[in-house]
C-alpha atoms as an extended CHARMM CRD file, in Angstrom:
* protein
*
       178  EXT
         1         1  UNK       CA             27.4710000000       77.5950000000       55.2420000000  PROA      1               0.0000000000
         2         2  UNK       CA             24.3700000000       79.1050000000       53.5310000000  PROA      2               0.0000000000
         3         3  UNK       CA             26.4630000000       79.6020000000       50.5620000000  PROA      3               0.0000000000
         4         4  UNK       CA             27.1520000000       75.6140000000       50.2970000000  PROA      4               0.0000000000
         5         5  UNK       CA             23.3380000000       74.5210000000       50.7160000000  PROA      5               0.0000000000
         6         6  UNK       CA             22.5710000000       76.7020000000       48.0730000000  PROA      6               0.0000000000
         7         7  UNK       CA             25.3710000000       75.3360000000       45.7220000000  PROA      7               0.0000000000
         8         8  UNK       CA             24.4730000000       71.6060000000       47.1130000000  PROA      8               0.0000000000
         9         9  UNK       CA             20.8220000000       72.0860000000       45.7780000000  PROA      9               0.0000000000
        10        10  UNK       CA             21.7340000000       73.9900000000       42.4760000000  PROA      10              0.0000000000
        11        11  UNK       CA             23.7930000000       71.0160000000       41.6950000000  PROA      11              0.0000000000
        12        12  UNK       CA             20.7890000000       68.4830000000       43.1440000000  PROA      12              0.0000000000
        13        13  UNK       CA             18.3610000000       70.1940000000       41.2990000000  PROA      13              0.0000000000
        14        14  UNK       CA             20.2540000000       69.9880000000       37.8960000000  PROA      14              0.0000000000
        15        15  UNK       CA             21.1060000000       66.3150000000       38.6140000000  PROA      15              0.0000000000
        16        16  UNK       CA             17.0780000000       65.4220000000       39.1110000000  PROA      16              0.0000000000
        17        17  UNK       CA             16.3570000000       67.5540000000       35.7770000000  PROA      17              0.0000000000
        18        18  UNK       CA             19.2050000000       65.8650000000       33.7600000000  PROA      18              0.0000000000
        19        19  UNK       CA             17.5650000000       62.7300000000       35.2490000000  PROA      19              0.0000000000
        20        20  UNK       CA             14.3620000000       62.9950000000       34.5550000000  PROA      20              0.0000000000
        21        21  UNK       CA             14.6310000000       64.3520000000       31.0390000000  PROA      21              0.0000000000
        22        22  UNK       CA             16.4150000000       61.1790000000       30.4070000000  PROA      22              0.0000000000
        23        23  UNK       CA             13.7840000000       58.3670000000       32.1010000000  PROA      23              0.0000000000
        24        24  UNK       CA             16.3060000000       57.2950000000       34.3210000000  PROA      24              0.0000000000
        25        25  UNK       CA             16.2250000000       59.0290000000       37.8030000000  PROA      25              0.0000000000
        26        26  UNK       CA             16.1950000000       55.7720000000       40.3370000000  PROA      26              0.0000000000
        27        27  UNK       CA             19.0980000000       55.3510000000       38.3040000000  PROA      27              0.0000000000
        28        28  UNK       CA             20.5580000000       58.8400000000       39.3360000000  PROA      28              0.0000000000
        29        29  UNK       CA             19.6720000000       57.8670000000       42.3870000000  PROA      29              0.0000000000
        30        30  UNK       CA             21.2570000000       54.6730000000       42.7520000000  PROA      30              0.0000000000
        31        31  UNK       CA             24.5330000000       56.3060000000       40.8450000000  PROA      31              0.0000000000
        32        32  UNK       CA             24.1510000000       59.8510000000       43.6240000000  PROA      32              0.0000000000
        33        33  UNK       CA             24.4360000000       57.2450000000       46.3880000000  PROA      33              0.0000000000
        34        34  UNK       CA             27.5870000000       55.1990000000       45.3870000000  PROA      34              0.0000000000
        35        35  UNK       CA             28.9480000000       58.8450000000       44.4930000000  PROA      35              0.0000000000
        36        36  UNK       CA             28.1540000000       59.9320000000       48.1530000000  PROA      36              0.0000000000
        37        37  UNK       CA             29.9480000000       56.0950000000       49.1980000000  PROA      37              0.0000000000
        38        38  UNK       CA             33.5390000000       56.6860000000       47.3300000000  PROA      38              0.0000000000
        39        39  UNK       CA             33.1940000000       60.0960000000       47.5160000000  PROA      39              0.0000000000
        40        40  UNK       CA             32.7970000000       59.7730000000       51.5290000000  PROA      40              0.0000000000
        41        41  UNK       CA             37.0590000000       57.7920000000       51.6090000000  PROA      41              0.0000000000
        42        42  UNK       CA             38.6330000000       60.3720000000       53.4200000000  PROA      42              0.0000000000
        43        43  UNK       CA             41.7910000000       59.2880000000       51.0500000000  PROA      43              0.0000000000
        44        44  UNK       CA             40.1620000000       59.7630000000       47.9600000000  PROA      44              0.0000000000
        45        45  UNK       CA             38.7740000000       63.4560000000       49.3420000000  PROA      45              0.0000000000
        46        46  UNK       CA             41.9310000000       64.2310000000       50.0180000000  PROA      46              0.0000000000
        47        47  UNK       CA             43.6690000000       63.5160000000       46.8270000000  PROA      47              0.0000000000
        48        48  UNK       CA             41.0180000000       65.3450000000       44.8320000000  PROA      48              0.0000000000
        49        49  UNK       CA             41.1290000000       68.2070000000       47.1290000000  PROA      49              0.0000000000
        50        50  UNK       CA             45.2510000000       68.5650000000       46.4320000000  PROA      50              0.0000000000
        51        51  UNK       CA             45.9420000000       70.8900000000       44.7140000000  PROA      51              0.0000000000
        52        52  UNK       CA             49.0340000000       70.5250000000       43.1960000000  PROA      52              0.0000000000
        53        53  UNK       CA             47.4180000000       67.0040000000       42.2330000000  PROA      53              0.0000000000
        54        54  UNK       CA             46.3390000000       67.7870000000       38.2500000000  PROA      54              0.0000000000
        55        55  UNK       CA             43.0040000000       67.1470000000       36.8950000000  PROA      55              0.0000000000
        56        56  UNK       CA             43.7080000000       64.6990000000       34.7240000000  PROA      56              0.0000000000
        57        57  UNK       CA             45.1240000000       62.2090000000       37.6440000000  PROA      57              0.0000000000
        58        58  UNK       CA             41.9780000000       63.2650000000       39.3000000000  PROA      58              0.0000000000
        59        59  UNK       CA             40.0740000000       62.2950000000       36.5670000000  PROA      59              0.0000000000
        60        60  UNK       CA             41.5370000000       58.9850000000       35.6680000000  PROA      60              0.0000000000
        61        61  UNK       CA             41.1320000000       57.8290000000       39.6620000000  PROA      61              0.0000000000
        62        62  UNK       CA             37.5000000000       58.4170000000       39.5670000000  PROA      62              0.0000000000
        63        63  UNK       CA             36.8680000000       56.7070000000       36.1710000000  PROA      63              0.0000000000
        64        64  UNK       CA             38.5530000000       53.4400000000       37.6260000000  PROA      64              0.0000000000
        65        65  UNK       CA             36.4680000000       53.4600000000       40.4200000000  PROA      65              0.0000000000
        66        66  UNK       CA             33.1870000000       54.2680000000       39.1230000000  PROA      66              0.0000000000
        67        67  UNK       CA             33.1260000000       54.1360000000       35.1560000000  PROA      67              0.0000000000
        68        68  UNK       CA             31.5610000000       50.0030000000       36.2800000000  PROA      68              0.0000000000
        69        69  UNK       CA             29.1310000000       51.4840000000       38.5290000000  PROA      69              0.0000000000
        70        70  UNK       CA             27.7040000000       54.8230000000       37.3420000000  PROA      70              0.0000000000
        71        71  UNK       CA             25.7600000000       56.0270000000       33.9670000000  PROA      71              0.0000000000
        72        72  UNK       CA             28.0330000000       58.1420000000       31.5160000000  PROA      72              0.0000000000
        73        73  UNK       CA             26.3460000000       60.8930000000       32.4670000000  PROA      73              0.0000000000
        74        74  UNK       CA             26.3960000000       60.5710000000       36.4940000000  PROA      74              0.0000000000
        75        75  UNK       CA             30.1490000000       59.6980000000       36.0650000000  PROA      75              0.0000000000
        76        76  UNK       CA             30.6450000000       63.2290000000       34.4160000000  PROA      76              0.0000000000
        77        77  UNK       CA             28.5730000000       64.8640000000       37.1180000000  PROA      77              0.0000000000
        78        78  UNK       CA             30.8240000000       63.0240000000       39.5430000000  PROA      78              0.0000000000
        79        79  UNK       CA             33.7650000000       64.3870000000       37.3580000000  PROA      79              0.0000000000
        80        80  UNK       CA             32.2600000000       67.9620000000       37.7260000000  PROA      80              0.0000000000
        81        81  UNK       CA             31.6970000000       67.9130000000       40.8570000000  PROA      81              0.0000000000
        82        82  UNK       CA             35.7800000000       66.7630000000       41.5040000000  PROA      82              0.0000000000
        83        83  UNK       CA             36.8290000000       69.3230000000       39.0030000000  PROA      83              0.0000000000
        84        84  UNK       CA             34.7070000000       72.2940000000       40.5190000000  PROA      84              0.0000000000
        85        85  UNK       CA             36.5150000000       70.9000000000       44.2990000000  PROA      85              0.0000000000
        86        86  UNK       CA             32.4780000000       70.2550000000       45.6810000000  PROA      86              0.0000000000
        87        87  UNK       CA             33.3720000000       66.5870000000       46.8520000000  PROA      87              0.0000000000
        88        88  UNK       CA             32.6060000000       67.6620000000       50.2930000000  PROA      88              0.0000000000
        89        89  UNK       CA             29.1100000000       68.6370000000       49.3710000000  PROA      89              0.0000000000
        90        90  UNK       CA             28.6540000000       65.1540000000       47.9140000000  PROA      90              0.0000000000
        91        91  UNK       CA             26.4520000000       64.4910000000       50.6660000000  PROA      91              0.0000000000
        92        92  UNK       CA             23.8400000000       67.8560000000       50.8560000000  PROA      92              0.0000000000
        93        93  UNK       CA             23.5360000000       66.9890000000       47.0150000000  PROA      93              0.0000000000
        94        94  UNK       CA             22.3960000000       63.4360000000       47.5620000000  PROA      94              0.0000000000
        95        95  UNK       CA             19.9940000000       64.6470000000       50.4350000000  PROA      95              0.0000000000
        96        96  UNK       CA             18.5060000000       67.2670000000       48.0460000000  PROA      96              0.0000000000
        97        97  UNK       CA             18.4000000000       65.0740000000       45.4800000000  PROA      97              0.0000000000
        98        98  UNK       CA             16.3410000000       62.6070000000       47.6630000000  PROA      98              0.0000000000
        99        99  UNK       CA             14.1690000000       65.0780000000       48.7460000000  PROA      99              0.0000000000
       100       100  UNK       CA             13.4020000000       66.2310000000       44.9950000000  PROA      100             0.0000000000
       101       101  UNK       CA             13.3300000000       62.6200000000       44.5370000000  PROA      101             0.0000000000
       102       102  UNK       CA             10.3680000000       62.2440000000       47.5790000000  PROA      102             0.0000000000
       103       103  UNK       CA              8.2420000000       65.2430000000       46.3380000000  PROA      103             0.0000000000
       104       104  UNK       CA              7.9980000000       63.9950000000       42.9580000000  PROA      104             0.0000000000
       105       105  UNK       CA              6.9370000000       60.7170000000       43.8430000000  PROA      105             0.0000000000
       106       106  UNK       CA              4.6660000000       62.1730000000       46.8010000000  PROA      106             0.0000000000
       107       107  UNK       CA              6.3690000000       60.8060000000       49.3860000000  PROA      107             0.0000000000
       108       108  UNK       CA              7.8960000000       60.9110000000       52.7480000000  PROA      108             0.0000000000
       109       109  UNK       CA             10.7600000000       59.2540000000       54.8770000000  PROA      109             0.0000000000
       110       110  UNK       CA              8.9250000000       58.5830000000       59.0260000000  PROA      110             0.0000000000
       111       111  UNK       CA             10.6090000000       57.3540000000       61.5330000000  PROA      111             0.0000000000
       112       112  UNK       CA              8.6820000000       55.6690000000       64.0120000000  PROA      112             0.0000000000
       113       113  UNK       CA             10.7930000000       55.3380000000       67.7860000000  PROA      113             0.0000000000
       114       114  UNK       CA              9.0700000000       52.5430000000       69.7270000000  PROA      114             0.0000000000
       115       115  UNK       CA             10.3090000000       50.9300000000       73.2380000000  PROA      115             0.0000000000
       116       116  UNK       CA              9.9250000000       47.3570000000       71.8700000000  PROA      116             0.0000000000
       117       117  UNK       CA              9.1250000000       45.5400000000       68.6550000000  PROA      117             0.0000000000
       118       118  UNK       CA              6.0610000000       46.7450000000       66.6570000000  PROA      118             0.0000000000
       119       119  UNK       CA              3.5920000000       44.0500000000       64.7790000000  PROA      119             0.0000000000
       120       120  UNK       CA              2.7620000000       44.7120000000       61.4880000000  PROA      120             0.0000000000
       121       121  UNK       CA             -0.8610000000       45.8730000000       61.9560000000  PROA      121             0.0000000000
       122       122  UNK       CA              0.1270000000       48.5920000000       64.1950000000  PROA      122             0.0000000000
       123       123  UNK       CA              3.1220000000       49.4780000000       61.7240000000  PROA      123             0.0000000000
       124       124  UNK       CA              0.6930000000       49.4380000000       59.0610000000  PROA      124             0.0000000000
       125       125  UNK       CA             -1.9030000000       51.7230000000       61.5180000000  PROA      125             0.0000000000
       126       126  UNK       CA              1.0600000000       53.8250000000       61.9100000000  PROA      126             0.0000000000
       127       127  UNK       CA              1.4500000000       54.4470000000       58.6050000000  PROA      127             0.0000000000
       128       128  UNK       CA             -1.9790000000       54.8070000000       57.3470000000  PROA      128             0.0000000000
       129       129  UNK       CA             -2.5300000000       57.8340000000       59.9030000000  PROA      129             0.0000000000
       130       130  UNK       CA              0.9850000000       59.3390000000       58.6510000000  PROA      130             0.0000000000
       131       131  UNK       CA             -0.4340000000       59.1680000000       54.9690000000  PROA      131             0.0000000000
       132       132  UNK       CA             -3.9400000000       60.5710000000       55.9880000000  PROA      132             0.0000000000
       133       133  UNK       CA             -2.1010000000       63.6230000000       57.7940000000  PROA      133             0.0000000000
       134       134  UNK       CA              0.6890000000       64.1070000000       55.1640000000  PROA      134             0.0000000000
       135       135  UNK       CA             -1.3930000000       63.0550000000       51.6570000000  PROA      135             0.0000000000
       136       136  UNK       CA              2.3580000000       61.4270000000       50.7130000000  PROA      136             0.0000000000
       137       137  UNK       CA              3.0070000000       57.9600000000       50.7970000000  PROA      137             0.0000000000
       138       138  UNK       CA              4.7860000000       57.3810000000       53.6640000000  PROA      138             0.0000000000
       139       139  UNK       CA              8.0000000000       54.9830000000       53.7050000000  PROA      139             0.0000000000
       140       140  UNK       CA              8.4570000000       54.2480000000       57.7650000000  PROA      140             0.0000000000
       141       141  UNK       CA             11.6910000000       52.8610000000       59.2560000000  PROA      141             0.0000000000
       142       142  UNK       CA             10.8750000000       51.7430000000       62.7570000000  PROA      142             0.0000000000
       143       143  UNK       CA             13.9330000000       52.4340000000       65.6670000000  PROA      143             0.0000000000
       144       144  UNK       CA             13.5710000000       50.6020000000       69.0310000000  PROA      144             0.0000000000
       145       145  UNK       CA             14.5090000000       52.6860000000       72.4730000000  PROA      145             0.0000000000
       146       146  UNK       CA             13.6940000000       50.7730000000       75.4370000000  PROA      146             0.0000000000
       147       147  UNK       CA             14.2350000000       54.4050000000       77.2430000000  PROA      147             0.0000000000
       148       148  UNK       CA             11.1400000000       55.8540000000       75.9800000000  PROA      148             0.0000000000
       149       149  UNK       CA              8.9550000000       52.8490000000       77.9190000000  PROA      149             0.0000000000
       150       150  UNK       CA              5.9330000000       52.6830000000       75.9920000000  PROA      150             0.0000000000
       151       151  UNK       CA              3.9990000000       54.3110000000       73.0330000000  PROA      151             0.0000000000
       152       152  UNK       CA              5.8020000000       55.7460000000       70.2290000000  PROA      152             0.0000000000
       153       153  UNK       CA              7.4750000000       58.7240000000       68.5880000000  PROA      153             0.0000000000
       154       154  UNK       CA              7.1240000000       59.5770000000       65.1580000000  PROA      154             0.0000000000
       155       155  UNK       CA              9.6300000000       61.6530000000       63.4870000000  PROA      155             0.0000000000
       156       156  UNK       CA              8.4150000000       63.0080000000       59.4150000000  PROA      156             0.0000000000
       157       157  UNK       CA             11.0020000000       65.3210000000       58.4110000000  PROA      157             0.0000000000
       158       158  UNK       CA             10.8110000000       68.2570000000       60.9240000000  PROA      158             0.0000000000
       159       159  UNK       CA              7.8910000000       67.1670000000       62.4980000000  PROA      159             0.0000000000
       160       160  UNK       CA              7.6160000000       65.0090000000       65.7720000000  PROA      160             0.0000000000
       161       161  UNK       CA              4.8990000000       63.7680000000       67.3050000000  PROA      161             0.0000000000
       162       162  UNK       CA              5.5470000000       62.5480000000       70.4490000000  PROA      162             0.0000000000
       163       163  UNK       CA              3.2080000000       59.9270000000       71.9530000000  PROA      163             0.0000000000
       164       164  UNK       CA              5.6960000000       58.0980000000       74.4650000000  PROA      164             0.0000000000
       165       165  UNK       CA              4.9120000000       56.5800000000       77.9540000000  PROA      165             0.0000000000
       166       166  UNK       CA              8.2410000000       58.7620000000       78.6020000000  PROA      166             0.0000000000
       167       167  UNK       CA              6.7080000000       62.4570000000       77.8470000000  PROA      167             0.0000000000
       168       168  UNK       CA              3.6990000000       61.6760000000       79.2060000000  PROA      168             0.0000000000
       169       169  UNK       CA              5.2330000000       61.1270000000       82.5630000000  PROA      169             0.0000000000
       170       170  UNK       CA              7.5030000000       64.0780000000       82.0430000000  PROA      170             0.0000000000
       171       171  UNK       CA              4.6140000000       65.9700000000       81.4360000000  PROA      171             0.0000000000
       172       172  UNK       CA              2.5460000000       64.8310000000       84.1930000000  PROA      172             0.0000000000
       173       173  UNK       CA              5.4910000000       65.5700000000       86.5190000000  PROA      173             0.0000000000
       174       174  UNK       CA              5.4490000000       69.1520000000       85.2900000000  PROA      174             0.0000000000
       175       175  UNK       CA              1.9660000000       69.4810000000       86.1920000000  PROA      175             0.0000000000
       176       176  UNK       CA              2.2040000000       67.7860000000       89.6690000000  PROA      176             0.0000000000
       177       177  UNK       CA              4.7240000000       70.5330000000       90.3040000000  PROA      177             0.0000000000
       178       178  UNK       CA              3.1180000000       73.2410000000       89.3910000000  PROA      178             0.0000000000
């Protein structure tokens, strides 16, 4: 499994640098995404994972689909990608690519978990204390989950802060028992 991420984010990494060179990486982006869409048919997978189906049928499947859609060049990547049998790492490319994406443009993805509705001055609290702890421009997507009662939870990549009505009584309860 290793062995894939590493692929995945050799292939990301050339993608953002082919990108890049070329001024046109939100359109990589855009094109990575639609890839990760037609790439995600579980039909289409499995005709370009057969192998006794040739290349060149392959080939001429994926151009109908996305020549309309994609930039020359992201429609050969997408062609590489089919050729070299990596459509099921379609995915771990577009997340690396994002996440090359994010660090180049200083910025990170928060989720903020609330029990109810959030106005926007708290939303925009929210995110100016994410920014001051991060330095990155943060781009928050707010969940609601009634279950959590009250405060809020907010998730930046691998870090959680949790500042819920719910772990607060959980914790409470811990320390009532012991």
């Amino acid at each position: 499994m290793a062995l894939k991420g590493a692929i995945a984010k050799r292939y990301a990494e050339a993608a953002f640098s082919i990108a890049k060179e070329n001024n046109a990486v939100e359109q990589w982006l855009q094109d990575l995404t639609f890839l990760n869409d037609i790439y995600s048919n579980h039909q289409l997978q499995f005709i370009l994972s057969e192998p006794k189906v040739q290349f060149s049928v392959k080939e001429a499947i994926i151009r109908d689909i996305a020549a309309k859609r994609m930039s020359p060049m992201a429609l050969n990547f997408a062609l590489l990608i089919a050729e070299h049998n990596l459509v099921s790492l379609t995915p771990a490319i577009l997340r690396d690519f994002t996440g090359i994406y994010d660090e180049a443009k200083n910025q990170a993805h928060a989720v903020i978990t609330s029990a109810a509705e959030l106005d926007s001055e708290t939303i925009t609290a929210l995110r100016d204390y994410v920014k001051q702890h991060t330095g990155k421009n943060i781009i928050l997507t707010q969940e609601i989950d009634p279950s959590i009662l009250g405060g809020v939870i907010v998730r930046i990549g691998d870090t959680l802060i949790d500042a819920s009505v719910l772990r607060k009584l959980k914790l409470l309860r811990e320390s009532i028992a012991n």
